[in-house]
PyMOL Python script that loads the backbone (N, CA, C, O; Angstrom):
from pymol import cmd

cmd.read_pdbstr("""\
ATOM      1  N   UNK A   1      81.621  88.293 112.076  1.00  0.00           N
ATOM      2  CA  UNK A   1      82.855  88.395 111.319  1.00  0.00           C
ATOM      3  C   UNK A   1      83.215  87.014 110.779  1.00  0.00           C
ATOM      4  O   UNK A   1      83.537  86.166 111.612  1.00  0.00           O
ATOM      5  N   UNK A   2      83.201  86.662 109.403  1.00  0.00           N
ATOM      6  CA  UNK A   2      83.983  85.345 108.860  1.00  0.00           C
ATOM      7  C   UNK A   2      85.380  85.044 109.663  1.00  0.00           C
ATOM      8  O   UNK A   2      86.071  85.742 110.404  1.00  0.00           O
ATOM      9  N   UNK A   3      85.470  83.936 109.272  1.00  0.00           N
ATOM     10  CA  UNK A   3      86.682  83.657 109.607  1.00  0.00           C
ATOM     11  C   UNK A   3      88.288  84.051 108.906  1.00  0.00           C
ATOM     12  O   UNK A   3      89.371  83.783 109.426  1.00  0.00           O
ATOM     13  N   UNK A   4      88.076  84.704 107.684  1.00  0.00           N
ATOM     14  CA  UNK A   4      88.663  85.147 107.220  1.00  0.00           C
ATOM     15  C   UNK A   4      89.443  86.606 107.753  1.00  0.00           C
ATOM     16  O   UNK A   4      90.572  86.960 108.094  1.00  0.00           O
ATOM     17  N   UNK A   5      87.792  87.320 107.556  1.00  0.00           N
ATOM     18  CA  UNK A   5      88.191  88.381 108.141  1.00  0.00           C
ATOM     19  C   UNK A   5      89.082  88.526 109.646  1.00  0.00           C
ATOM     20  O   UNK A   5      90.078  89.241 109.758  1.00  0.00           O
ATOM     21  N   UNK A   6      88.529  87.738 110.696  1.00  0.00           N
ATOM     22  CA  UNK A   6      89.671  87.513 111.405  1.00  0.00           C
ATOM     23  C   UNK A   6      91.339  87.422 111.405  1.00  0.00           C
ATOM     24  O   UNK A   6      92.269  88.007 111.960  1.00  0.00           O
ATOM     25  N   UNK A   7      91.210  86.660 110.733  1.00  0.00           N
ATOM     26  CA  UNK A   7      92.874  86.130 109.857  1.00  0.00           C
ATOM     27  C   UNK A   7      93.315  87.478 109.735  1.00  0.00           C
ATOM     28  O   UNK A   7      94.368  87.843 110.258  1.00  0.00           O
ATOM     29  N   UNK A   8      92.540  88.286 109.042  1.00  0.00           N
ATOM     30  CA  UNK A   8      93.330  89.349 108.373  1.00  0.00           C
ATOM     31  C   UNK A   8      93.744  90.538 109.305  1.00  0.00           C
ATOM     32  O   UNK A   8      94.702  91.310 109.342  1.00  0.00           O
ATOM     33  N   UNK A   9      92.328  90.303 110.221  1.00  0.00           N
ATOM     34  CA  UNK A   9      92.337  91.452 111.134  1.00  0.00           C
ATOM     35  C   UNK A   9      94.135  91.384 112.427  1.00  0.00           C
ATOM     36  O   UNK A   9      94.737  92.316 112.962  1.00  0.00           O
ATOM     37  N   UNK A  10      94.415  89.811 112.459  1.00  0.00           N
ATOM     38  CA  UNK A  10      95.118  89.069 113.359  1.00  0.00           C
ATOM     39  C   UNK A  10      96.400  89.447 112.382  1.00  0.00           C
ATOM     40  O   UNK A  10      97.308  88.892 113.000  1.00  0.00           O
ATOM     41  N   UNK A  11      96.847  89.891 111.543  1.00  0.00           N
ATOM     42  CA  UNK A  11      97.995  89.738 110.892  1.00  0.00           C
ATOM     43  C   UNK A  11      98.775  90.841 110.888  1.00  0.00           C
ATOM     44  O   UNK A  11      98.485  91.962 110.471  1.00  0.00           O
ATOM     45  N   UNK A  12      99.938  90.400 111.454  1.00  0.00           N
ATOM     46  CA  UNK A  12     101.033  91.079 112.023  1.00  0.00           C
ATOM     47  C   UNK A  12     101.537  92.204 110.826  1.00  0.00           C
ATOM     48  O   UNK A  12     101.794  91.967 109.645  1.00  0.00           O
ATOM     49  N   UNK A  13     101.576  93.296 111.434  1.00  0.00           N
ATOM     50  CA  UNK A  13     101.838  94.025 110.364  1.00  0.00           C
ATOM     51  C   UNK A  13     103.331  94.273 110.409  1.00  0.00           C
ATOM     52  O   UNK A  13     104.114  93.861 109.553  1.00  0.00           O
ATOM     53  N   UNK A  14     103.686  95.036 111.562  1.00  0.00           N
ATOM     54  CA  UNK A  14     104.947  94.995 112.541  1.00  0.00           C
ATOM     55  C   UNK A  14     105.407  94.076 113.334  1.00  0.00           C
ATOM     56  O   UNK A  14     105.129  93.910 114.522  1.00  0.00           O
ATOM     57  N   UNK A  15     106.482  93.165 112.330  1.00  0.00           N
ATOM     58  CA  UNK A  15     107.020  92.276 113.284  1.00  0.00           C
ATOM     59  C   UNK A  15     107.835  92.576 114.110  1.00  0.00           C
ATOM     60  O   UNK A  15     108.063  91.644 114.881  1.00  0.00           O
ATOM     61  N   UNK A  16     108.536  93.706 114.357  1.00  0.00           N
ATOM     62  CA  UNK A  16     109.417  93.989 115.168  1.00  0.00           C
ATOM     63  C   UNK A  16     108.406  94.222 116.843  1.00  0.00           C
ATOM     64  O   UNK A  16     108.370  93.356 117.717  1.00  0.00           O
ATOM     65  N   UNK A  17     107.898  95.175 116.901  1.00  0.00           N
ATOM     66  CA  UNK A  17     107.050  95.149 117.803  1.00  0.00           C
ATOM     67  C   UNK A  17     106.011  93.916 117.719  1.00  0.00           C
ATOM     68  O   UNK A  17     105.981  93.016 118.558  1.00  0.00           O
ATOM     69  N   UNK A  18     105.727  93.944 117.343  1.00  0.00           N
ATOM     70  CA  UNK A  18     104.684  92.479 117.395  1.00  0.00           C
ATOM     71  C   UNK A  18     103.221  93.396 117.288  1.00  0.00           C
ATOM     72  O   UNK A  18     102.533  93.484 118.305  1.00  0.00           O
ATOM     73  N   UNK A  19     102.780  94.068 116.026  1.00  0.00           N
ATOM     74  CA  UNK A  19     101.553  94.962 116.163  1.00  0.00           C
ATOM     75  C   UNK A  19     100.694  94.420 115.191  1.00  0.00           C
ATOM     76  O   UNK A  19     101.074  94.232 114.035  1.00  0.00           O
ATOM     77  N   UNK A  20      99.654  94.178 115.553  1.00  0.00           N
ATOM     78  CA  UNK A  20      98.542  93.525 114.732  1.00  0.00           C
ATOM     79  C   UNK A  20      97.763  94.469 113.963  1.00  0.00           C
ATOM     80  O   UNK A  20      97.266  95.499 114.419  1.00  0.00           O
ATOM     81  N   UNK A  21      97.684  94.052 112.745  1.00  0.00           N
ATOM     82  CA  UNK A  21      95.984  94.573 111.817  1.00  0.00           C
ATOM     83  C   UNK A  21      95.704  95.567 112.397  1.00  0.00           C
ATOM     84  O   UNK A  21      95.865  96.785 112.321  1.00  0.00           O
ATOM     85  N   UNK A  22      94.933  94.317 113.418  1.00  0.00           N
ATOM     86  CA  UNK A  22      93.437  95.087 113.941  1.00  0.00           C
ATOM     87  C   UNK A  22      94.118  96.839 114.859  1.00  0.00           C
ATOM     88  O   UNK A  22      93.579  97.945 114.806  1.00  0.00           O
ATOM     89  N   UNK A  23      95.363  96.461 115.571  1.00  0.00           N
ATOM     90  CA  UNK A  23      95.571  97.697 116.453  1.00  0.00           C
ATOM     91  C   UNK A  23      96.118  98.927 116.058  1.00  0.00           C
ATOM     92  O   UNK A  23      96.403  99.853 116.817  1.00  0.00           O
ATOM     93  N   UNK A  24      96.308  98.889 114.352  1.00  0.00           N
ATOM     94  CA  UNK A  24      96.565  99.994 113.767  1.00  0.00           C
ATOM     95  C   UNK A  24      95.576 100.743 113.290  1.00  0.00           C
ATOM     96  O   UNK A  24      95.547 101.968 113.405  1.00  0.00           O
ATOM     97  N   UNK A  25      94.283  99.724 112.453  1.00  0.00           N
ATOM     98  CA  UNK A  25      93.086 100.270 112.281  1.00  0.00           C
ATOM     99  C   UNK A  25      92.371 101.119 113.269  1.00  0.00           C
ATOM    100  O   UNK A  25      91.745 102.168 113.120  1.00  0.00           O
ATOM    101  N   UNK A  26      92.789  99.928 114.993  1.00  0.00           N
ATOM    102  CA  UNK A  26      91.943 101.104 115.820  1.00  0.00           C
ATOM    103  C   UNK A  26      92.421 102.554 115.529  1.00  0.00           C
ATOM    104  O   UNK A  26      91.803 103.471 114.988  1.00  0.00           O
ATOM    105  N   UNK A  27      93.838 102.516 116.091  1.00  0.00           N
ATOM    106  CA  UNK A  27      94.449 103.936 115.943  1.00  0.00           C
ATOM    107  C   UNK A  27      93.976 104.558 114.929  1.00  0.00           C
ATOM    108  O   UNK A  27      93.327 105.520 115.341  1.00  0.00           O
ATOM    109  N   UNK A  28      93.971 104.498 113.835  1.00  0.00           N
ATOM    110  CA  UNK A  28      93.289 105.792 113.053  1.00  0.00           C
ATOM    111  C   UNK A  28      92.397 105.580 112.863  1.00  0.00           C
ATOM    112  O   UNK A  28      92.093 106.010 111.750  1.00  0.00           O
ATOM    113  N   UNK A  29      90.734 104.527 113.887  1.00  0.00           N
ATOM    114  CA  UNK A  29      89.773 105.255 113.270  1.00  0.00           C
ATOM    115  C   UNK A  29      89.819 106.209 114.876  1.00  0.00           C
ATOM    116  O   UNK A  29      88.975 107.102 114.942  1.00  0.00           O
ATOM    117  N   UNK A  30      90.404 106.100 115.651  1.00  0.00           N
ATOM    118  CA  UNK A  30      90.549 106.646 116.896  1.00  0.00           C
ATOM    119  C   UNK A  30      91.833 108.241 116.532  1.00  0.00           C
ATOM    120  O   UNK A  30      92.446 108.996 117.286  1.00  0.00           O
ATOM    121  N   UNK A  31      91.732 108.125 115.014  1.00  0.00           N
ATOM    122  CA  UNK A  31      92.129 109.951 114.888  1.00  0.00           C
ATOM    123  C   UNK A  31      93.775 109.707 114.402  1.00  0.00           C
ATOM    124  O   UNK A  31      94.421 110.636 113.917  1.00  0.00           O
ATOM    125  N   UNK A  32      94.176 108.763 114.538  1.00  0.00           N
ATOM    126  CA  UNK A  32      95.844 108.821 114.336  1.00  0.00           C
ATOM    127  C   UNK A  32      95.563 109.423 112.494  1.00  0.00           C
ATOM    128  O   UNK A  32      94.944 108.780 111.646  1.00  0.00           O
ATOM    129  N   UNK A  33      95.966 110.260 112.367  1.00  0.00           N
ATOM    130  CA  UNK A  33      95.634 110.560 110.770  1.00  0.00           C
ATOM    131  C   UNK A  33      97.037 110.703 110.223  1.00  0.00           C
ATOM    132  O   UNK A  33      97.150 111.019 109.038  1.00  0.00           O
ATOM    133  N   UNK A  34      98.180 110.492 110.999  1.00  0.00           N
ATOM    134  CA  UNK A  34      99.500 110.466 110.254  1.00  0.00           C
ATOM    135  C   UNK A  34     100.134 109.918 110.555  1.00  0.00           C
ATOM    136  O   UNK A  34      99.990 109.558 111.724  1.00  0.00           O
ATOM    137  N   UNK A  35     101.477 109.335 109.715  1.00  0.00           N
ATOM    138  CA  UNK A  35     102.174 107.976 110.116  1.00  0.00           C
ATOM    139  C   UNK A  35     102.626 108.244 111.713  1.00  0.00           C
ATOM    140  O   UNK A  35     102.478 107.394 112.591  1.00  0.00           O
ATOM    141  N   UNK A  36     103.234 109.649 111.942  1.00  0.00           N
ATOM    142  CA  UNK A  36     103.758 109.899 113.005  1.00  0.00           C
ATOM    143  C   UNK A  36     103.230 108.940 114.483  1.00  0.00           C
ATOM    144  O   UNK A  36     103.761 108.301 115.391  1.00  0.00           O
ATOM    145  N   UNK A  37     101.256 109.495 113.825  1.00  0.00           N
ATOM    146  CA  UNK A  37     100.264 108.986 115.010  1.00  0.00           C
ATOM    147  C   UNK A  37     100.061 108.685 115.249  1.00  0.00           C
ATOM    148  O   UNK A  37      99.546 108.842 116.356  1.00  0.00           O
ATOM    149  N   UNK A  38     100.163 107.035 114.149  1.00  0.00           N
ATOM    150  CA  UNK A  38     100.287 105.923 114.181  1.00  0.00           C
ATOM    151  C   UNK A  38     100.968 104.821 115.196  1.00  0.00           C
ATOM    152  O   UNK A  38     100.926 103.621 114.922  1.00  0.00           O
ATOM    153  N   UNK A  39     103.292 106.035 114.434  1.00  0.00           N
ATOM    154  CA  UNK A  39     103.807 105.534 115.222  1.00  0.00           C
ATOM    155  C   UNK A  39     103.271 105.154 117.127  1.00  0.00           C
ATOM    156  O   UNK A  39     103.129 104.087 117.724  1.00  0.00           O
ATOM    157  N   UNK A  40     103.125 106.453 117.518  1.00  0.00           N
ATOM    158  CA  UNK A  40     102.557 106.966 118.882  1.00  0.00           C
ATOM    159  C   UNK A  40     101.933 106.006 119.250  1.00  0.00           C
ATOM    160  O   UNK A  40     102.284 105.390 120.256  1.00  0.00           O
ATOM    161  N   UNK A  41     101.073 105.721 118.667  1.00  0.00           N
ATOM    162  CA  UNK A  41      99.877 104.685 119.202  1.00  0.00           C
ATOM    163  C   UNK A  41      99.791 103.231 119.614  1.00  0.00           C
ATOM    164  O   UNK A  41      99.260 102.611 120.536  1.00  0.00           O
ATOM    165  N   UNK A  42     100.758 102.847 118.225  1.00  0.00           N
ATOM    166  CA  UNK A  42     101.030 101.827 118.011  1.00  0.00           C
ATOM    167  C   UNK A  42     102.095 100.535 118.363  1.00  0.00           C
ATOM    168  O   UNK A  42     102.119  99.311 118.490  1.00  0.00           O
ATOM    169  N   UNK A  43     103.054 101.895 118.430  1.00  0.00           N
ATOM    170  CA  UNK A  43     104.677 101.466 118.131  1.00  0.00           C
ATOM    171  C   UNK A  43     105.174 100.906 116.870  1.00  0.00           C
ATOM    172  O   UNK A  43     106.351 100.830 116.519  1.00  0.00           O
ATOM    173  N   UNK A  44     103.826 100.413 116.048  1.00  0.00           N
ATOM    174  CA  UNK A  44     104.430  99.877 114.735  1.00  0.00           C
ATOM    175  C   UNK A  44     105.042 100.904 114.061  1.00  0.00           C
ATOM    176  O   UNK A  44     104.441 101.958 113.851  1.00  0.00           O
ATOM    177  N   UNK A  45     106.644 100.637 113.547  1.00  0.00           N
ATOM    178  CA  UNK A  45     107.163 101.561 112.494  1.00  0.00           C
ATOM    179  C   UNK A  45     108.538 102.224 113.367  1.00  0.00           C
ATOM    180  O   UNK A  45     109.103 103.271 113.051  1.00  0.00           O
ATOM    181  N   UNK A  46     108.854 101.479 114.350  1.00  0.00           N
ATOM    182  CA  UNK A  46     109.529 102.272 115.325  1.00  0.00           C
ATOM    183  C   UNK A  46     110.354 101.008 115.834  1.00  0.00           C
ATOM    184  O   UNK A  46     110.648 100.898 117.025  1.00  0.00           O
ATOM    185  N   UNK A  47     110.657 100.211 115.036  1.00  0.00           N
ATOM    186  CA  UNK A  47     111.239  98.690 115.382  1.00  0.00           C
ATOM    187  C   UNK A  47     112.546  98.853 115.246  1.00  0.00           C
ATOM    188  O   UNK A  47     112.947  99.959 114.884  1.00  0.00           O
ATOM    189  N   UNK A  48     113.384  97.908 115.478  1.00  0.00           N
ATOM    190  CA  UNK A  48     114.663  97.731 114.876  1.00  0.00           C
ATOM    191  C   UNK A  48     115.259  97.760 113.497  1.00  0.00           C
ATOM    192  O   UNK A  48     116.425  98.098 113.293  1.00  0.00           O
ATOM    193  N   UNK A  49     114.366  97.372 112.499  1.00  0.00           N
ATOM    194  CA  UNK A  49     114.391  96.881 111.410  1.00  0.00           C
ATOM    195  C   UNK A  49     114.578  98.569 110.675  1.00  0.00           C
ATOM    196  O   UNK A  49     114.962  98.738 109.518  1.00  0.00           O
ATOM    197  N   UNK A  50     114.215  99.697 111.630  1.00  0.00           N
ATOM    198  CA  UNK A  50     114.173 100.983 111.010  1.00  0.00           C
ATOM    199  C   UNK A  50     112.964 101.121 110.426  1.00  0.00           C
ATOM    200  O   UNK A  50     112.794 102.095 109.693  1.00  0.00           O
ATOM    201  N   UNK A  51     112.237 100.478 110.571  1.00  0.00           N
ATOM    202  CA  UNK A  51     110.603 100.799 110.169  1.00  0.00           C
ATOM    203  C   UNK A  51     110.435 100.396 108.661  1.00  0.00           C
ATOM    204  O   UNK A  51     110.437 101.145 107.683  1.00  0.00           O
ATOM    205  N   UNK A  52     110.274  98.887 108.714  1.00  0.00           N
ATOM    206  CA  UNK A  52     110.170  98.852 106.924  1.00  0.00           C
ATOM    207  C   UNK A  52     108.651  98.081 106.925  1.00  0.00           C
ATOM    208  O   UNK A  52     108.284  97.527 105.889  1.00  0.00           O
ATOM    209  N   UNK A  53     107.991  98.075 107.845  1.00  0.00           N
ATOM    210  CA  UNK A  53     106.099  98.249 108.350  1.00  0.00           C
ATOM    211  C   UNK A  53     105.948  99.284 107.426  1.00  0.00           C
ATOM    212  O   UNK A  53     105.163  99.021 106.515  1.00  0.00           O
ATOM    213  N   UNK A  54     106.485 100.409 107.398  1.00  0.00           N
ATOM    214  CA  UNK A  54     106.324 101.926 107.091  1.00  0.00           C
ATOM    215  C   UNK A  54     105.388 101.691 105.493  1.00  0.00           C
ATOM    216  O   UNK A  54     104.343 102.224 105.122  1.00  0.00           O
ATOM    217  N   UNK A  55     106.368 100.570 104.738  1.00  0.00           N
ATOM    218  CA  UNK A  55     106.051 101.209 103.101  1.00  0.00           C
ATOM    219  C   UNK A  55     104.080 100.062 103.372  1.00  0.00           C
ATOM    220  O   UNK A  55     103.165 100.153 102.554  1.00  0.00           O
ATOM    221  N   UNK A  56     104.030  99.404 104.330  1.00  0.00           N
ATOM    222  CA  UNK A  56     102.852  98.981 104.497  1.00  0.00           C
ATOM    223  C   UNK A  56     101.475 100.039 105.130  1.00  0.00           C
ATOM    224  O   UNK A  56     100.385 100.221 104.587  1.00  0.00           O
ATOM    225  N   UNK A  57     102.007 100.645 106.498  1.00  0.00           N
ATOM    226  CA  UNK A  57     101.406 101.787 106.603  1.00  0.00           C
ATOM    227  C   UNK A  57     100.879 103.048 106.159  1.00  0.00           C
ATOM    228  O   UNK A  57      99.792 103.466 106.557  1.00  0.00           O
ATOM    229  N   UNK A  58     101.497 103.572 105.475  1.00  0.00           N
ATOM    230  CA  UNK A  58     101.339 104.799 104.417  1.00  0.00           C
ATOM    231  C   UNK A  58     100.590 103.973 103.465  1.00  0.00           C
ATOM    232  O   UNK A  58      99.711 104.705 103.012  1.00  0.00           O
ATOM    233  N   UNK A  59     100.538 103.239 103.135  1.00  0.00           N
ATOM    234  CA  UNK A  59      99.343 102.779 101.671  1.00  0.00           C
ATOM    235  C   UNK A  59      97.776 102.929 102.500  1.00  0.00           C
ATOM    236  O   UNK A  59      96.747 103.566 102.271  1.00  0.00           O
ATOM    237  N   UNK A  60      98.262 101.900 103.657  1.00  0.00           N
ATOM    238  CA  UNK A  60      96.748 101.849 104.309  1.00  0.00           C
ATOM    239  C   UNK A  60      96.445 103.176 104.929  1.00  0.00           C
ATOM    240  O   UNK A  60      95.245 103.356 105.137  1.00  0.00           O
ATOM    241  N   UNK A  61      96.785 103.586 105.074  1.00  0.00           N
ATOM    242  CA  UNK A  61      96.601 105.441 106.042  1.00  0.00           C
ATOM    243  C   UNK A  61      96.031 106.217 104.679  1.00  0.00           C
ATOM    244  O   UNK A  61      95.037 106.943 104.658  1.00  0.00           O
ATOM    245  N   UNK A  62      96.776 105.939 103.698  1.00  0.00           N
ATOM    246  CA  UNK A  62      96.374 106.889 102.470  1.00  0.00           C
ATOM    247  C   UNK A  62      94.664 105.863 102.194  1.00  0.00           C
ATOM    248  O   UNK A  62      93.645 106.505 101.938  1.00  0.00           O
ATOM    249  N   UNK A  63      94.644 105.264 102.234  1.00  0.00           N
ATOM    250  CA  UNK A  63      93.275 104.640 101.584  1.00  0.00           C
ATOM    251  C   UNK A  63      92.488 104.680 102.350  1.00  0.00           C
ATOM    252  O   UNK A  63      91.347 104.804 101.906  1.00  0.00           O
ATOM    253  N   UNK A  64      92.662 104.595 103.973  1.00  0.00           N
ATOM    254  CA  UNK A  64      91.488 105.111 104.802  1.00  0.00           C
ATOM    255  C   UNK A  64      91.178 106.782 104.453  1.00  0.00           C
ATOM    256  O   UNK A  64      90.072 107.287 104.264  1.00  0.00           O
ATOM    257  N   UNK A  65      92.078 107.239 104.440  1.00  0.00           N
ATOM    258  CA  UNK A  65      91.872 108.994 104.316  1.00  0.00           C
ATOM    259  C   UNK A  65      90.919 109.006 103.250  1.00  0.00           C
ATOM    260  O   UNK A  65      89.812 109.404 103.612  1.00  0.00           O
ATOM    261  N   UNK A  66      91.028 108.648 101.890  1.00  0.00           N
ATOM    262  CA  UNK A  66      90.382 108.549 101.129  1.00  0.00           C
ATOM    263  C   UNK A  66      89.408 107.663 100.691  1.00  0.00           C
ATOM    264  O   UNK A  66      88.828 107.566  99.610  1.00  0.00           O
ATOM    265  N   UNK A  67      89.345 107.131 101.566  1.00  0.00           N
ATOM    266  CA  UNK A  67      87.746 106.209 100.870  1.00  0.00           C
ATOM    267  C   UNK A  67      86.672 106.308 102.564  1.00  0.00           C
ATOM    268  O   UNK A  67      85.475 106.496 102.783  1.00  0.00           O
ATOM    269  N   UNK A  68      87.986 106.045 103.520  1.00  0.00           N
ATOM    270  CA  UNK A  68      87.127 105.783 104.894  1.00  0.00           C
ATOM    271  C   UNK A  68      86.765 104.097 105.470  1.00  0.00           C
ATOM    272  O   UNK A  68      86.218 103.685 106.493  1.00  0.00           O
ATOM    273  N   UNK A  69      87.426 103.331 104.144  1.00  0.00           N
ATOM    274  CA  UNK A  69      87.791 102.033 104.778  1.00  0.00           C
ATOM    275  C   UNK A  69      89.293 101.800 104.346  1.00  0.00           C
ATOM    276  O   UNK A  69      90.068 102.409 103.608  1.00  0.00           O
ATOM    277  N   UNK A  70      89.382 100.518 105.215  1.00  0.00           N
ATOM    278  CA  UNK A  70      90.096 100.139 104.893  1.00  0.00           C
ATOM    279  C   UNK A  70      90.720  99.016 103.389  1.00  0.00           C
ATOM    280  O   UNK A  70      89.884  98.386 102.742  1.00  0.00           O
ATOM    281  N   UNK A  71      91.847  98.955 103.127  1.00  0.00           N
ATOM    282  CA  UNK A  71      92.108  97.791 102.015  1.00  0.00           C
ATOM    283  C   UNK A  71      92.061  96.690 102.092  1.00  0.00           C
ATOM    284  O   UNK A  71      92.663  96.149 103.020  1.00  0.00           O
ATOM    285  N   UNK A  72      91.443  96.033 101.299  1.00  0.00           N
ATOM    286  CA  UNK A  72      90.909  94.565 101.708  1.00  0.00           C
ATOM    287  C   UNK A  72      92.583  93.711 101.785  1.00  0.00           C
ATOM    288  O   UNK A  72      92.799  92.895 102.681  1.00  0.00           O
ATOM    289  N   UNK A  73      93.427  93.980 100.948  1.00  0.00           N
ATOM    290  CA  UNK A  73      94.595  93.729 100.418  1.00  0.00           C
ATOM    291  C   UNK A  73      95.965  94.634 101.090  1.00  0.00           C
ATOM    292  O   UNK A  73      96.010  95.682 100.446  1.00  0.00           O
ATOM    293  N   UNK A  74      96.766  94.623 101.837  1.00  0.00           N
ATOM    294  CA  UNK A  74      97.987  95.537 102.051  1.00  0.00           C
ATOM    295  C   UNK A  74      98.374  95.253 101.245  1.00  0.00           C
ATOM    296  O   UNK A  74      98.106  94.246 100.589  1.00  0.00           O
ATOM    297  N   UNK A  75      99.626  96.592 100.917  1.00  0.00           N
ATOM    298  CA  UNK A  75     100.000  96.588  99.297  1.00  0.00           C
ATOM    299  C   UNK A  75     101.073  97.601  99.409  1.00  0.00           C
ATOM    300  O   UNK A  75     100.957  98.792  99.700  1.00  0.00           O
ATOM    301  N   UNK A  76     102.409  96.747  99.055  1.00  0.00           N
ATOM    302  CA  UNK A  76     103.525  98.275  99.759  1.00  0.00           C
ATOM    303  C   UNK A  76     104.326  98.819  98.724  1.00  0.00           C
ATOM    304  O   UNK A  76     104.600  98.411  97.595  1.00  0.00           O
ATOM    305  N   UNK A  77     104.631  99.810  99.350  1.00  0.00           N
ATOM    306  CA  UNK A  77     104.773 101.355  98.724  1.00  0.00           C
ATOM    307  C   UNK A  77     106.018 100.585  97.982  1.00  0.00           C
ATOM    308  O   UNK A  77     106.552  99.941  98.885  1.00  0.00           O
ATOM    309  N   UNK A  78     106.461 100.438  97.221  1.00  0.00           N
ATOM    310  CA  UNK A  78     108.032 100.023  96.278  1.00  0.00           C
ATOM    311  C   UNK A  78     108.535 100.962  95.725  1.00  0.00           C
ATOM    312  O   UNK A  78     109.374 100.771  94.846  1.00  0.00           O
ATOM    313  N   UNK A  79     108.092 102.408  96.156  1.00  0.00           N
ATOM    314  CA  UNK A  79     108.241 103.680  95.293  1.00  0.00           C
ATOM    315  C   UNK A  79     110.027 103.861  95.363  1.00  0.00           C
ATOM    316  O   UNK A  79     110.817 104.162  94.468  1.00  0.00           O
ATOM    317  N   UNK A  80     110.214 103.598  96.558  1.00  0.00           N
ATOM    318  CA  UNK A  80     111.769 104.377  97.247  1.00  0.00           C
ATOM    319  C   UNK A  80     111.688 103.959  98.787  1.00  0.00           C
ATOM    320  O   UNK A  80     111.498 102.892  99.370  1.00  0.00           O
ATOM    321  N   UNK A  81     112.000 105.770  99.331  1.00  0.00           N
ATOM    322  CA  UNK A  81     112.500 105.426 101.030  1.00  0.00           C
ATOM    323  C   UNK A  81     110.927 104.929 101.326  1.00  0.00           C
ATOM    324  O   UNK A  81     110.038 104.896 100.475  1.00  0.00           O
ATOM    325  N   UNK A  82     110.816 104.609 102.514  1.00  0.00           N
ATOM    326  CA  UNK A  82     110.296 104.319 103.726  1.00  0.00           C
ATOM    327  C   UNK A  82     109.867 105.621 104.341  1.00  0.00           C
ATOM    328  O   UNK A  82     110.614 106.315 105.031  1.00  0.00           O
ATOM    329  N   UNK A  83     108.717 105.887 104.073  1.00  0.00           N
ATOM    330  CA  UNK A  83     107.804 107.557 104.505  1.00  0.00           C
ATOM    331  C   UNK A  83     108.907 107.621 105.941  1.00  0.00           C
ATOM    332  O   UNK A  83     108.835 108.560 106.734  1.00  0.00           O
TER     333      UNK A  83
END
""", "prot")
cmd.dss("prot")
cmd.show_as("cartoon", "prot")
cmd.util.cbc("prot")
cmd.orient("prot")
């Protein structure tokens, strides 16, 4: 693994809980297939803040579903609410 990739894997997605990269990826390649399962797994999305991880999660959940990797880039939802 570069050193990069590290970095990225290490980067806090959920600051409220304190949930890394890497421990959300496990969760859904370990089956979490919805934000819910995520939450469960993770705790990311379930913070104080009211879950604003969320508009970060749902991008990456939607792009594993559909491609089967992950985004090299997080990239958040600016649509509206918070899935």
């Amino acid at each position: 693994m570069k050193p990069n990739d590290r970095n990225k894997k290490r980067e806090i997605i959920c600051l409220c809980n304190n949930v890394a990269r890497e421990t959300i990826e496990e969760a859904i390649r370990s089956g979490a297939d919805t934000l819910n399962k995520i939450f469960d797994k993770t705790m990311a999305g379930v913070g104080p803040c009211g879950g604003s991880c969320r508009r970060k999660l749902g991008p990456m959940l939607d792009h594993y579903l559909e491609t089967g990797n992950f985004p090299e880039v997080l990239k958040e939802d600016k649509r509206g609410k918070k899935r």
